[in-house]
C-alpha positions in Angstrom: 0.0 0.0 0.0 3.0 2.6 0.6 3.8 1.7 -2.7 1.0 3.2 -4.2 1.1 5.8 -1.7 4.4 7.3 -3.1 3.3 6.4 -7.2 0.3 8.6 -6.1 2.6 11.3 -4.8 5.0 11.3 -7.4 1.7 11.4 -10.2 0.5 14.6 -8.7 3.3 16.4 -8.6 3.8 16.9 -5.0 6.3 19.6 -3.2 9.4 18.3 -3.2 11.2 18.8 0.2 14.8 17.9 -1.2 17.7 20.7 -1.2 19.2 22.3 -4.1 19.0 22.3 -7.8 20.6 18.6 -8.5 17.7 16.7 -6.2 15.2 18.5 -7.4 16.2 17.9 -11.2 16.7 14.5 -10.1 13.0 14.4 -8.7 11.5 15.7 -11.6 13.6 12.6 -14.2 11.7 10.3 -11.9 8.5 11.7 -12.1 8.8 11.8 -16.2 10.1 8.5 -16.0 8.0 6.6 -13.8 4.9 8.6 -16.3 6.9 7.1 -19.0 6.9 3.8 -17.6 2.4 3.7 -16.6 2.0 5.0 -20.3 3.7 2.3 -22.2 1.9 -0.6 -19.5 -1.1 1.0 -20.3 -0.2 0.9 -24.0 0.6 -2.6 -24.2 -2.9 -3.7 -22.2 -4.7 -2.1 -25.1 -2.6 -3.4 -27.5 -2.3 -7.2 -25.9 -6.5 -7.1 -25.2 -7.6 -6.0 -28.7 
């Protein structure tokens, strides 16, 4: 459940609490990647169920 506590977080963008310019740029590559990554499995469920 704290799993999709933090996905949830991380999806809506959240404040981020970490220091300087390098966290926060390293925050914001998760968040795009992590979208990234629930776009394509949502991709390939439409693509595997039609």
């Amino acid at each position: 459940m704290e799993v999709l506590k933090k996905i949830f977080g991380y999806l809506t963008f959240k404040k981020d609490t970490g220091e300087g310019s390098f966290l926060k740029s390293m925050h914001l590559i998760n968040k795009l990647s992590l979208l990234m990554f629930l776009v394509s499995i949502i991709y390939l469920i439409i693509k595997i169920t039609r």
